[in-house]
C-alpha positions as CSV (number, residue, x, y, z in Angstrom):
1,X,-36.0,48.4,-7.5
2,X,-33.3,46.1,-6.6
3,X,-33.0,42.5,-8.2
4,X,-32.3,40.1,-5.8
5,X,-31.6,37.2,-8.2
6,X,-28.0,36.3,-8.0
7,X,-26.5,36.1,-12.1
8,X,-25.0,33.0,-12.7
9,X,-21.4,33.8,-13.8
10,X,-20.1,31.9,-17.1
11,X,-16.9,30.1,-15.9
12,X,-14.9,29.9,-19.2
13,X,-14.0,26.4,-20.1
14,X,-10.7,27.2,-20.6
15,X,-10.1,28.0,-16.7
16,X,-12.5,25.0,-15.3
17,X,-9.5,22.6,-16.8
18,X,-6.9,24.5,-15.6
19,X,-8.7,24.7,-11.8
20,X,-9.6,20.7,-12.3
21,X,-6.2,20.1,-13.7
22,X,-4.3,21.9,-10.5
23,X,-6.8,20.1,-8.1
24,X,-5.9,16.1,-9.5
25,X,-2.5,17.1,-9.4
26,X,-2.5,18.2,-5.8
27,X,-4.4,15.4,-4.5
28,X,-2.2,13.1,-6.4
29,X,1.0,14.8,-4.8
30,X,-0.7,14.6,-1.8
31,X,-1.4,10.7,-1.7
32,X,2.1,10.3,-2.9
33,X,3.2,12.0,-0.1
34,X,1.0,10.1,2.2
35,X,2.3,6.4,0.7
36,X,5.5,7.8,1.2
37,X,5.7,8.7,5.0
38,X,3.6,5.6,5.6
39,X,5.7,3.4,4.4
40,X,8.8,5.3,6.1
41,X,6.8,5.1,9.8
42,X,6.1,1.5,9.3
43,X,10.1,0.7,8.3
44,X,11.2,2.7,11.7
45,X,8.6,0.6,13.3
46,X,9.9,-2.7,12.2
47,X,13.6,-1.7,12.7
48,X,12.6,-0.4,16.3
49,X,10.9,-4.3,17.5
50,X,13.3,-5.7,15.6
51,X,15.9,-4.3,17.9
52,X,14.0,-5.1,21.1
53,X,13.6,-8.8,20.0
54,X,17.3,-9.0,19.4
55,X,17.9,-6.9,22.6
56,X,15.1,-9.5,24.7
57,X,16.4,-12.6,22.4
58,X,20.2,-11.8,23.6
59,X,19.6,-11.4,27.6
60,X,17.6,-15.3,27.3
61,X,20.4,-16.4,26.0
62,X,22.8,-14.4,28.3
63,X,20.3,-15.9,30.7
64,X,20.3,-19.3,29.8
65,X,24.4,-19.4,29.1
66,X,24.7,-18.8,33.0
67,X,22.5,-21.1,33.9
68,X,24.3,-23.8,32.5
69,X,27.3,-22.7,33.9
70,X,25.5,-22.8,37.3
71,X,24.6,-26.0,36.7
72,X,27.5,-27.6,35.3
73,X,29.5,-26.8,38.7
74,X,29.9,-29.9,40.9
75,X,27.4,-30.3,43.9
76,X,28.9,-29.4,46.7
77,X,30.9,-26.4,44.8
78,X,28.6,-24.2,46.2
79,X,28.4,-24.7,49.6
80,X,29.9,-22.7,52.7
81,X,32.2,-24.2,55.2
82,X,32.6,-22.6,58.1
83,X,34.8,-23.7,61.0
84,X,37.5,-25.9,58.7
C-alpha cells in the first residue's frame, strides 16, 4: 500500500538563518535601490520645470522689454504717410 501522507522535512536551523538572512538582505538592497532612483527621477524632474519656468519666465520678460520699447516711442512715430 502506498502512504499518501506527505513527511514533513526537518529544515536544519542552521540553513533557515542563512535563507532568512539572504532574504532581509535582498529586500533591504532592494529598497535601497528603490530610495535611490526615486530620489534621482524626482531631481531630473525638478531640474526639467525648473528650466521651463526660466525658459517661460525669460520670453515675459523678453515680452514685456518690447513692450516698453513700443510704448516709449512718440505718438505719431508709428504712423504711415503716404503722398508727402
Amino acid at each position: 500500500m502506498i502512504n499518501l501522507k506527505a513527511k514533513a522535512t526537518s529544515v536544519p536551523l542552521r540553513n533557515l538563518r542563512i535563507a532568512l538572512g539572504l532574504l532581509m538582505a535582498g529586500l533591504t538592497v532592494t529598497a535601497l535601490a528603490a530610495l535611490y532612483i526615486k530620489a534621482n527621477v524626482e531631481a531630473a524632474a525638478q531640474r526639467e520645470f525648473d528650466f521651463t519656468c526660466n525658459e517661460i519666465q525669460i520670453n515675459i520678460a523678453d515680452r514685456l522689454d518690447d513692450s516698453a520699447i513700443y510704448a516709449a516711442k512718440p505718438a505719431g512715430h508709428n504712423r504711415v504717410v503716404i503722398g508727402e
